[in-house]
N, C-alpha and C positions, 0 to 999 in steps of 0.2 A: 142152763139154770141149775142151781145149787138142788141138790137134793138131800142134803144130809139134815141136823137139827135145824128147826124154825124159831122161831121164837120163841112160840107158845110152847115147846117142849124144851127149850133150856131154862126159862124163866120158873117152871113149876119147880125145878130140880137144885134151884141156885138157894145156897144157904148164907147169909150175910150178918157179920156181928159188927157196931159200931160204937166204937170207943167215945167216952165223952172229948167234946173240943178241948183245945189246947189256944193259947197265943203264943205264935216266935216270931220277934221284930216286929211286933206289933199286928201281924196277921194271924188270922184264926186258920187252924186248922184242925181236919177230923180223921182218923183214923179209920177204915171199913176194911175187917179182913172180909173178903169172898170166896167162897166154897163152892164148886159143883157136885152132887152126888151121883151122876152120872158116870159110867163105867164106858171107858174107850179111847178113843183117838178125836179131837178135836179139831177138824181143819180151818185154819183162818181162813177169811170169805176175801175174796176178793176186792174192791169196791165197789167193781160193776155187781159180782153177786149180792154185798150186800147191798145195795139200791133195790135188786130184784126182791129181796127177802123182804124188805123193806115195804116195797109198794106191795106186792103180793099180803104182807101182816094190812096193811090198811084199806085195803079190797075185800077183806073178811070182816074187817071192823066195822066198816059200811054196813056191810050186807047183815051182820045179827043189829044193828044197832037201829036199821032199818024193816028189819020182820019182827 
C-alpha cells in the first residue's frame, strides 16, 4: 500500500489558474496551469496503488458523510 501523499493532502496544497477558452478548428479549448506548493519528491502511483488510494479516499467519504 502506498504510503506517501493522499489525496486529501495534495489537493489542499494544489494551486490552479485557468485561462479564458479559446476555439482551434473549431474546438474549444482551455488553458489550466497547475502548481503544487508542496516541497519534495513526488512518486507516481502505480495503478494498482492508485485504485488503493482511490478506494481507501471513498471509504473515508462514507464514513464522515455518514456520522
Amino acid at each position: 500500500m502506498y504510503s506517501g501523499f493522499c489525496c486529501s493532502d495534495w489537493r489542499s496544497q494544489k494551486i490552479s489558474k485557468s485561462y479564458a477558452p479559446k476555439y482551434l478548428d473549431g474546438k474549444r479549448i482551455q488553458t489550466v496551469d497547475t502548481y503544487y506548493s508542496a516541497v519534495g519528491i513526488l512518486d507516481e502511483l502505480t495503478p494498482k496503488e492508485m485504485e488503493e488510494v482511490f478506494q481507501k479516499s471513498l471509504a473515508e467519504r462514507k464514513k464522515t458523510e455518514t456520522a
